[in-house]
C-alpha positions as CSV (number, residue, x, y, z in Angstrom):
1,X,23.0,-29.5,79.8
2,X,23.0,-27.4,83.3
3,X,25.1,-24.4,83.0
4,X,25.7,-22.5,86.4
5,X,26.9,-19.4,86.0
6,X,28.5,-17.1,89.2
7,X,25.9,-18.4,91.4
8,X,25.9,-16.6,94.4
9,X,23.1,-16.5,97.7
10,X,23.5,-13.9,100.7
11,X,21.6,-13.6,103.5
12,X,20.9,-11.2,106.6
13,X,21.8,-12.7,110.0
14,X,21.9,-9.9,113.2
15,X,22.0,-7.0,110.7
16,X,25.1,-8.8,109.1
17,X,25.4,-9.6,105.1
18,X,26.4,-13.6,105.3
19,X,27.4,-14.8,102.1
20,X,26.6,-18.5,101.7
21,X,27.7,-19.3,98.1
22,X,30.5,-17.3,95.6
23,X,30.3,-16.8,92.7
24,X,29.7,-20.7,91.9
25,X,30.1,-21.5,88.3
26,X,30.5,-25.2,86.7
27,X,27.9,-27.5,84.3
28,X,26.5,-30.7,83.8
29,X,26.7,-32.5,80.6
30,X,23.8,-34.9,79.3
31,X,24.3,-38.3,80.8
32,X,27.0,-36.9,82.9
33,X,27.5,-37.8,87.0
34,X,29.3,-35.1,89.3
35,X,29.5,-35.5,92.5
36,X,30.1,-32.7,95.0
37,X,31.4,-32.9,98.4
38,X,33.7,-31.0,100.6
39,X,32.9,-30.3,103.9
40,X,29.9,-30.0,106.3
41,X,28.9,-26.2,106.5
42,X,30.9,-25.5,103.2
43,X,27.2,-24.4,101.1
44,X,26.1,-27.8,99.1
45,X,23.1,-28.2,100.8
46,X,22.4,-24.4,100.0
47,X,23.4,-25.0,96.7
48,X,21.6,-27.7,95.8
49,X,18.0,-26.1,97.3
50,X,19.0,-22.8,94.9
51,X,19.2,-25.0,92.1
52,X,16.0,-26.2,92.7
53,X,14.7,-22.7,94.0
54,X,13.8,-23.3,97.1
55,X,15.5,-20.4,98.3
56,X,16.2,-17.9,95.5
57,X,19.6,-16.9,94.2
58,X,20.8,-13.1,94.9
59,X,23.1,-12.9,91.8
60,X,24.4,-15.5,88.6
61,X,22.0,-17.1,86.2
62,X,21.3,-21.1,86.2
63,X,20.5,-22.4,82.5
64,X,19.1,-25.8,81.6
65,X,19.4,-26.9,77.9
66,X,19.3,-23.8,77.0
67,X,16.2,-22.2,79.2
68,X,17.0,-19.9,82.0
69,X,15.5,-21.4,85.1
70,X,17.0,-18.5,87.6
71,X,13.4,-16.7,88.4
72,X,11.2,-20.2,87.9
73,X,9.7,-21.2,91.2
74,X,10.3,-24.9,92.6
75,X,7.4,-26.7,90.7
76,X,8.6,-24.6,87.3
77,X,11.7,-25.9,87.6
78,X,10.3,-29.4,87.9
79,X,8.3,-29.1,85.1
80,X,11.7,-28.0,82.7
81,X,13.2,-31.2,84.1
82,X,14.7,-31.2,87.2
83,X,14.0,-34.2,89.9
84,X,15.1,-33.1,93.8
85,X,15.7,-35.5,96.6
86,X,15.8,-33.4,99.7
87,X,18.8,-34.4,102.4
88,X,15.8,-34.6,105.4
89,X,13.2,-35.1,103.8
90,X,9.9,-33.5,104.9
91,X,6.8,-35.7,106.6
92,X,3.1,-35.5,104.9
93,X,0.5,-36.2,107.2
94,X,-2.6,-37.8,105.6
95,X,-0.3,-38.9,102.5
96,X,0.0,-42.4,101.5
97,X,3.5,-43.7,100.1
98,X,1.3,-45.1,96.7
99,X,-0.2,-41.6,96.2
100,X,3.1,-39.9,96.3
101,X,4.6,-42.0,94.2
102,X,1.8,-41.6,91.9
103,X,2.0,-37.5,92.3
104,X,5.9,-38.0,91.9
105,X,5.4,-39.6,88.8
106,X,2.1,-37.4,87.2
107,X,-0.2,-40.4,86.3
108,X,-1.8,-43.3,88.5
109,X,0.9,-45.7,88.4
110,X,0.2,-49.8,88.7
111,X,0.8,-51.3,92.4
112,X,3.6,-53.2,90.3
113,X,5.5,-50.4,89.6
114,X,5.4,-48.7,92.9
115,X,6.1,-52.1,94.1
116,X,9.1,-52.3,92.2
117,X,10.6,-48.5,93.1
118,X,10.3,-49.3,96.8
119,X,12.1,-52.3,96.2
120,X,14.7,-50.5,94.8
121,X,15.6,-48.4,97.2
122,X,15.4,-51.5,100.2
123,X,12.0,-51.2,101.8
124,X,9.7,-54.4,101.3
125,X,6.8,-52.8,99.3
126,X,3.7,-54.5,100.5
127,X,4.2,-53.0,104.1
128,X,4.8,-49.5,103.0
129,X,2.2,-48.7,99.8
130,X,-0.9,-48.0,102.5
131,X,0.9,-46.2,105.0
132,X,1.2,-42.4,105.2
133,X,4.4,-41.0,105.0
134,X,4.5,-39.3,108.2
135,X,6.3,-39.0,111.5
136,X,5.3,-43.1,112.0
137,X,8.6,-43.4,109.6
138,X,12.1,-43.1,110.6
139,X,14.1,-40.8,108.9
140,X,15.8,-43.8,107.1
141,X,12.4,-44.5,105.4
142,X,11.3,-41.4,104.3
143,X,14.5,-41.0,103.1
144,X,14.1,-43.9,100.8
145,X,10.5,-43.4,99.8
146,X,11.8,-39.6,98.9
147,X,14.8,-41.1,96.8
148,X,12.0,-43.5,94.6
149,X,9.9,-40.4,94.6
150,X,12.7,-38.9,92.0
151,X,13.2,-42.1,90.5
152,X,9.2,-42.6,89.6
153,X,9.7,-40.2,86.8
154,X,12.7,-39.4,84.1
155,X,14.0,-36.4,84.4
156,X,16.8,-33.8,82.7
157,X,18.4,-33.6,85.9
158,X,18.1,-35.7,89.0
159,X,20.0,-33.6,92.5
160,X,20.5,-36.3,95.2
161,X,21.3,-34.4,98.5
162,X,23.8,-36.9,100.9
163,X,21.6,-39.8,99.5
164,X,23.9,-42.2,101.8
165,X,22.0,-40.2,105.0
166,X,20.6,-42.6,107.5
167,X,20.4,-45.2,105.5
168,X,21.4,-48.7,106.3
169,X,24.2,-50.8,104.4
170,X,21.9,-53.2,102.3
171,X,19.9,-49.9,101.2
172,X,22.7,-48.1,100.2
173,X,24.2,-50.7,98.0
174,X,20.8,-50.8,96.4
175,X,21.0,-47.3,95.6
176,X,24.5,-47.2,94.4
177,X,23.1,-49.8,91.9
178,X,20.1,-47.5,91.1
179,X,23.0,-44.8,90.4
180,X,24.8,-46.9,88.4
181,X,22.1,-48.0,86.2
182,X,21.1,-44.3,85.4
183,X,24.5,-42.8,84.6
184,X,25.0,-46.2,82.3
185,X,21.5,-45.4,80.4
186,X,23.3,-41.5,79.9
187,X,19.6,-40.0,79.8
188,X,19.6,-38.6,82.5
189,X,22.1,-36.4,84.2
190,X,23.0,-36.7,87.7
191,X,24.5,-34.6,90.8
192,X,25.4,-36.2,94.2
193,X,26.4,-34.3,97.0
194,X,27.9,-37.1,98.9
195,X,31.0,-37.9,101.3
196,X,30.9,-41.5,100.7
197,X,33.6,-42.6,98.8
198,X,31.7,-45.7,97.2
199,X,29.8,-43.0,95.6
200,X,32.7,-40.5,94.9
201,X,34.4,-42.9,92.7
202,X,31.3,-43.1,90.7
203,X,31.7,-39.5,89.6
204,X,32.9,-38.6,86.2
205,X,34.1,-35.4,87.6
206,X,34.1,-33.9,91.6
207,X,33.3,-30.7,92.4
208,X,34.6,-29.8,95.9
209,X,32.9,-26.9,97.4
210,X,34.5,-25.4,100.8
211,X,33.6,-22.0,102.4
212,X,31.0,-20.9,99.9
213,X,32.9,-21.4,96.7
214,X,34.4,-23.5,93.9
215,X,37.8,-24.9,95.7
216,X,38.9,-27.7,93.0
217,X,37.1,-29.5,90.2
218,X,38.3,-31.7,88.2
219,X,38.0,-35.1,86.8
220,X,37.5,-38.6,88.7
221,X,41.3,-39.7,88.6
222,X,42.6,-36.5,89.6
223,X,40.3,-35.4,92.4
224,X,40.4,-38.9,94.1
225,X,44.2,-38.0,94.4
226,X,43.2,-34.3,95.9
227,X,40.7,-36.4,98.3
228,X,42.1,-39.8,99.5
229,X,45.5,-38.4,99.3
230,X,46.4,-35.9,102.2
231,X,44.6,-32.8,101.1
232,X,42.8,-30.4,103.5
233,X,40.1,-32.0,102.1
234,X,41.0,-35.7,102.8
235,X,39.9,-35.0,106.8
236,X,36.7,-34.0,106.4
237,X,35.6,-36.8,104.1
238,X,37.3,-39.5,106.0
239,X,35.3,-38.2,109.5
240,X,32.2,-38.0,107.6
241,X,32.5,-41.8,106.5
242,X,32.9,-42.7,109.8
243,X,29.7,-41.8,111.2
């Protein structure tokens, strides 16, 4: 279980103190999906790269089945069991797709099975395996090949951020299915920052964060009401689906 206690991350801009996230407490049960949204500029982005500790908390504590993970770097953090799938994800010059799927998943894995992840996330395999994941990829692609990246390997936690970015419609039905399967297995838990609605209503609860802090959270039923249903909230995620 993630427990994420008072999280909070300030930062210096022109000799100000900017707060980014409050005091942000909630938790994941095993085999449980939440999905957090709200809207753009609100902190999930920042909140997801604390949890991973890419950039370091400045006060609350972030426990995973019990070990406290708030002073573990990035690549501790992945070793306790938690899988990241950056929003834009990063280009590596000189790296195949095939070995980063293979460094993804800590052993050589067969061509079959990296095959079979690409597939999964909508690129045909056979083009992509040999080709280095690099600035010759849209941001579609890398996208992808980052999303089967997390999904080489079984993890305690898997953190999708906007999963649903740049990707086409035939992808992103792929990946809802991907989604599906791993919240109906329940061994792995799951957080989607998202403001698609196809993936909201997969959520077994919905955290909505807005203006560095915890606004509402609450379970599927209700918080579809909060979003879909006139709330301050409601505009931001109907825009966003738009685009």
């Amino acid at each position: 279980m993630l427990q994420v206690k008072n999280l909070t991350y300030k930062v210096m801009e022109n000799g100000k103190e900017v707060t980014l996230l409050r005091d942000i407490s909630f938790d994941v049960q095993d085999g449980e999906m939440l999905v957090i949204t709200g809207p753009n500029g609100g902190g999930k982005s920042t909140l997801a790269k604390v949890l991973m500790g890419l950039v370091p908390a400045t006060g609350g504590e972030i426990w995973l089945d019990g070990q406290n993970l708030t002073q573990l770097a990035p690549d501790e953090r992945a070793k306790a069991g938690i899988g990241y799938a950056f929003q834009q994800p990063p280009a590596f010059k000189g790296m195949t797709v095939e070995r980063l799927l293979n460094l993804a998943a800590g052993q050589e894995l067969p061509e079959k099975t990296c095959c079979s992840l690409l597939g999964n996330v909508g690129l045909c395999a056979r083009e992509y395996l040999k080709r280095e994941v690099d600035a010759t990829l849209s941001g579609g692609e890398r996208k992808r090949i980052e999303i089967a990246t997390v999904l080489a390997k079984k993890h305690k936690l898997c953190i999708f951020d906007e999963p649903e970015a740049g990707i086409d419609l035939w992808s992103f039905s792929m990946l809802v299915k991907q989604f599906e399967q791993i919240h109906q297995e329940k061994d792995q838990s799951l957080i989607l920052i998202s403001h698609q609605e196809r993936i909201i209503q997969m959520a077994d609860r919905i955290l909505i964060i807005n203006d560095a802090k915890v606004e509402q959270c609450g379970n599927r039923e209700e918080m579809m009401n909060v979003l879909f249903e006139g709330q301050p909230a409601c505009v931001c995620m109907k825009e966003r689906s738009e685009d």
